[in-house]
C-alpha positions as CSV (number, residue, x, y, z in Angstrom):
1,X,72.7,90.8,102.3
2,X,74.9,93.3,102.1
3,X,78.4,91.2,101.5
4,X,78.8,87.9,100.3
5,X,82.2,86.5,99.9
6,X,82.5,83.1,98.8
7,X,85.1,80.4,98.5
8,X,88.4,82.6,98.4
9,X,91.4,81.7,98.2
10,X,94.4,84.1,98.4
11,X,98.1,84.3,98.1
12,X,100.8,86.2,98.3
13,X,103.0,85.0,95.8
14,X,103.4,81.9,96.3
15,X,102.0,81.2,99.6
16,X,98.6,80.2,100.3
17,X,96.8,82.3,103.0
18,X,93.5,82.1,102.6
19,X,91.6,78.7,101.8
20,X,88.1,78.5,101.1
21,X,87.0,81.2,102.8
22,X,83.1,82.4,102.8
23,X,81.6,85.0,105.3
24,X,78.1,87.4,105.0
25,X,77.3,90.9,106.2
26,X,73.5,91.6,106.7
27,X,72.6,95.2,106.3
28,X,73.0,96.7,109.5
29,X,75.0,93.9,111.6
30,X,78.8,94.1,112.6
31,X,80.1,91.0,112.3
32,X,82.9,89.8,113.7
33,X,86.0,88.1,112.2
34,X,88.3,86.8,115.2
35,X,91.6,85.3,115.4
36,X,95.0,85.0,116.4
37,X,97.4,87.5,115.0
38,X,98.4,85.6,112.2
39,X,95.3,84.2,111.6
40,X,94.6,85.8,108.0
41,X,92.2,88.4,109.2
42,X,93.7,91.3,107.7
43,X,94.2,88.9,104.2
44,X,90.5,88.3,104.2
45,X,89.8,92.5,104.7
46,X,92.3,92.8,102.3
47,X,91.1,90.8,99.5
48,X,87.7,92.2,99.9
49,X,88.7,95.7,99.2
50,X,91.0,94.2,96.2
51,X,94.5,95.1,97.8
52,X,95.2,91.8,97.5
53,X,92.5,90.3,95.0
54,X,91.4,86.3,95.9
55,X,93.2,84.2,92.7
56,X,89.8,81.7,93.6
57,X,86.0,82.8,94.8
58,X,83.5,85.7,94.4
59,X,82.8,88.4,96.8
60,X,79.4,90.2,96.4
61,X,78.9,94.2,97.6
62,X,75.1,94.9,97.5
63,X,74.6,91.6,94.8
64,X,77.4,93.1,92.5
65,X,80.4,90.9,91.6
66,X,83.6,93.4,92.8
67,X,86.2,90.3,92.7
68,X,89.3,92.0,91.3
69,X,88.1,95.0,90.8
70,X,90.4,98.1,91.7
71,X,90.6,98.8,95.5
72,X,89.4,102.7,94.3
73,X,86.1,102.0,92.3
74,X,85.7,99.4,95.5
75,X,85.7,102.7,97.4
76,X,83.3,104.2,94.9
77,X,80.7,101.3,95.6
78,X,80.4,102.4,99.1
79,X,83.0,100.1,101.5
80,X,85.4,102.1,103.8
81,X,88.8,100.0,104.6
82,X,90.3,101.2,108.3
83,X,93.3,99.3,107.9
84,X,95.4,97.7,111.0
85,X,97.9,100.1,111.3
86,X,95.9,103.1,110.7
87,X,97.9,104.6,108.0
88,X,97.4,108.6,108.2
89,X,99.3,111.1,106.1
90,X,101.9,112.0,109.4
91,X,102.8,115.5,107.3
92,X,99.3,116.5,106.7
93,X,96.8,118.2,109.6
94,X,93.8,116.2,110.4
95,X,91.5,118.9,108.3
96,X,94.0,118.1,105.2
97,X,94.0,114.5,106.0
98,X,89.7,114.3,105.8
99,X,89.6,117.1,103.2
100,X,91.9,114.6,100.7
101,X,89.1,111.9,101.2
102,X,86.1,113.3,100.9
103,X,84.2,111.6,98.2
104,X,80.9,113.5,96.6
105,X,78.0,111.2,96.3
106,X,74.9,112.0,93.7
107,X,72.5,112.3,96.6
108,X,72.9,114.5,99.9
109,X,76.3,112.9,101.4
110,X,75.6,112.2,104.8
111,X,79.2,112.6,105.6
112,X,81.5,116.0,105.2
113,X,84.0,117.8,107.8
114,X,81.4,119.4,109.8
115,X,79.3,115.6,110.7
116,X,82.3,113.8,111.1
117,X,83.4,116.5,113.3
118,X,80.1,116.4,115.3
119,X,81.0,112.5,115.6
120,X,84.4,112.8,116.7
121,X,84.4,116.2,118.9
122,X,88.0,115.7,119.9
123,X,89.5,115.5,116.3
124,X,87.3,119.4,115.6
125,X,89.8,120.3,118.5
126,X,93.0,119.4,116.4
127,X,91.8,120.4,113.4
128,X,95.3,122.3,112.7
129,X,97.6,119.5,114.1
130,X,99.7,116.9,111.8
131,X,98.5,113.9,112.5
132,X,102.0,112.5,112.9
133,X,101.8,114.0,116.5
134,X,98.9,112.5,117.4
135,X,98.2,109.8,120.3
136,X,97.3,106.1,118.9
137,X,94.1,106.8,119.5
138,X,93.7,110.0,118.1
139,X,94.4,108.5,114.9
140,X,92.5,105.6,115.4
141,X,89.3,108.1,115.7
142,X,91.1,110.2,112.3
143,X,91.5,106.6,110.5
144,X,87.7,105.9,110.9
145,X,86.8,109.6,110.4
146,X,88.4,109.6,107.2
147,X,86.8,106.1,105.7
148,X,83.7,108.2,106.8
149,X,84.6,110.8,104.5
150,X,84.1,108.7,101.5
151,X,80.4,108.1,102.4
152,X,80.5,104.4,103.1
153,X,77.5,102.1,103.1
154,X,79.6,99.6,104.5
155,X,83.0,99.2,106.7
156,X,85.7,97.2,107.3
157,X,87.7,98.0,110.3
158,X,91.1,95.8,111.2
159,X,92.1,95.9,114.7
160,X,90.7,99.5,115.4
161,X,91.4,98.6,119.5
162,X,94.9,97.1,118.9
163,X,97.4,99.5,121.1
164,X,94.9,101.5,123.0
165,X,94.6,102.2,126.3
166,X,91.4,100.6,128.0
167,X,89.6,104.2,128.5
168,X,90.1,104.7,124.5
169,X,89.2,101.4,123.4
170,X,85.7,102.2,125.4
171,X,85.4,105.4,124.2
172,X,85.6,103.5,120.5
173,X,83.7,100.8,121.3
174,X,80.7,102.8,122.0
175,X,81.4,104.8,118.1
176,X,81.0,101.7,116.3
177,X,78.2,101.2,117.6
178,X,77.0,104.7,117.2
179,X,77.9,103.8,113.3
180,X,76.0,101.1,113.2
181,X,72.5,103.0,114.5
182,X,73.9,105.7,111.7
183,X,73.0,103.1,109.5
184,X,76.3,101.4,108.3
185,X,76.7,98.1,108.1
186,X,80.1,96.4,109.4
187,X,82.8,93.5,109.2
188,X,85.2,94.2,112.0
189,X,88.3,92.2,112.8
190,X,89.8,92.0,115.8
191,X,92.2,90.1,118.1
192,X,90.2,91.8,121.5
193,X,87.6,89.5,121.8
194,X,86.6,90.9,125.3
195,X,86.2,94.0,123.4
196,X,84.4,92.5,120.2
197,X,82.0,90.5,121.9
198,X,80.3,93.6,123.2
199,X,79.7,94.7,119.6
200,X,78.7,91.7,117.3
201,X,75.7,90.2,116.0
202,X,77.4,87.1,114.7
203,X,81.0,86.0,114.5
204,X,83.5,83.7,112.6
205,X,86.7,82.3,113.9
206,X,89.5,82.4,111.6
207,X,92.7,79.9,111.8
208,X,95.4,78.9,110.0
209,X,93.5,80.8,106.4
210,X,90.4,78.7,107.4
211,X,87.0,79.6,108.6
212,X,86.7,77.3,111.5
213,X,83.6,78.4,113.5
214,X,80.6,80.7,112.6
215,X,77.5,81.4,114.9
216,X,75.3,83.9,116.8
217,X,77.5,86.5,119.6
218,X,75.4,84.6,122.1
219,X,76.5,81.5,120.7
220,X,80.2,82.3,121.4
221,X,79.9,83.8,124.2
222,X,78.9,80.1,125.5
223,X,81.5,78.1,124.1
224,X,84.2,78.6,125.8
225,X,85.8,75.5,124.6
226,X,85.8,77.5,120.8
227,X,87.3,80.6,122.2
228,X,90.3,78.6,124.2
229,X,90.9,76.4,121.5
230,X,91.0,78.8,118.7
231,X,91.4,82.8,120.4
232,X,93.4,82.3,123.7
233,X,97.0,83.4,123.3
């Protein structure tokens, strides 16, 4: 198992957001964490990458306790964060913005400028371009091309579809599931469940701070009663 987050509960400030929350990652599943917007999705990515650290719980990366730890040596472990509103330098190029995270690794990194760009041929194309003149989904693909840059074992990706035209979101669809056969392992939160169901082993439901529902992708893609009660808008 290659995440194990147990029993959180988070707040900001005073409010409670997140109560009792547990999920797992196997190595080499995406996993799927739906819900409404709202929901505490982004919380629950959040607190795993120690933005905003669970006061209650443990979370696990690879059987190491990371619970509080600093959102960088997070990083450092080997978990990417692709965060909901994709959050690219807007002044810098795409090269600048991939060259400013690119994290060395003691063995061969398999990631670097020249694989990401063989992954994402249309960002090798806009190499010189700020990235604040890119389309939403061009910096969708940067977003994910930079967490790459850190040589991730793991990565957490929050609403990658959200604002994307339907050619796009296919076109990204079928990347994160190229990731996943380049052997990285994923939690991936989304509000598209059309979209998410064609990429996830397993799910959870998320409402209201709670995990309500957790079973196989087959398993939800049965119950429809689940996905009315707890996804429909």
């Amino acid at each position: 198992m290659i995440l194990e987050v147990e029993n959180i509960h988070t707040y900001y400030g005073l409010s409670h957001i997140l109560f009792d929350v547990s999920l797992n990652v196997n190595s080499g599943e995406i996993v799927l964490l739906l819900g409404r917007n709202g929901a505490g999705k982004s919380t629950t990515m959040r607190s795993i990458m120690g933005l905003t650290p669970p006061r209650q719980g443990s979370i696990r990366f690879k059987g190491e306790t990371i619970t509080g730890k600093k959102p960088y040596l997070i990083a450092r472990r080997g978990i990417g964060y692709v965060p909901d509103n994709r959050r690219v330098f807007a002044d810098l190029t795409v090269g600048e913005n991939l060259e400013i995270s690119e994290r060395k690794t003691k063995n061969n990194a398999r990631w670097n400028k020249k694989k990401v760009y063989e992954f994402f041929p249309a960002l090798k194309e806009i190499d010189s371009r700020k990235a604040g003149f890119l389309s939403g989904g061009e910096q969708q693909m940067l977003a994910i091309a930079r967490a790459l840059m850190t040589n991730p074992e793991f990565l957490l990706l929050d609403e990658p579809t959200e604002g994307l035209a339907p050619l796009i979101v296919k076109a990204l669809e079928d990347q994160i599931l190229k990731l996943r056969d380049a052997g990285i392992s994923i939690l991936l939160a989304e509000q598209n469940v059309k979209s998410a169901l064609k990429l996830g082993d397993r799910g959870y439901i998320i409402d209201d701070g709670k995990i309500v529902y957790h079973g196989d992708i087959n398993d939800l893609k049965k119950n429809e009663d689940i996905r009315k009660k707890y996804l429909m808008v």
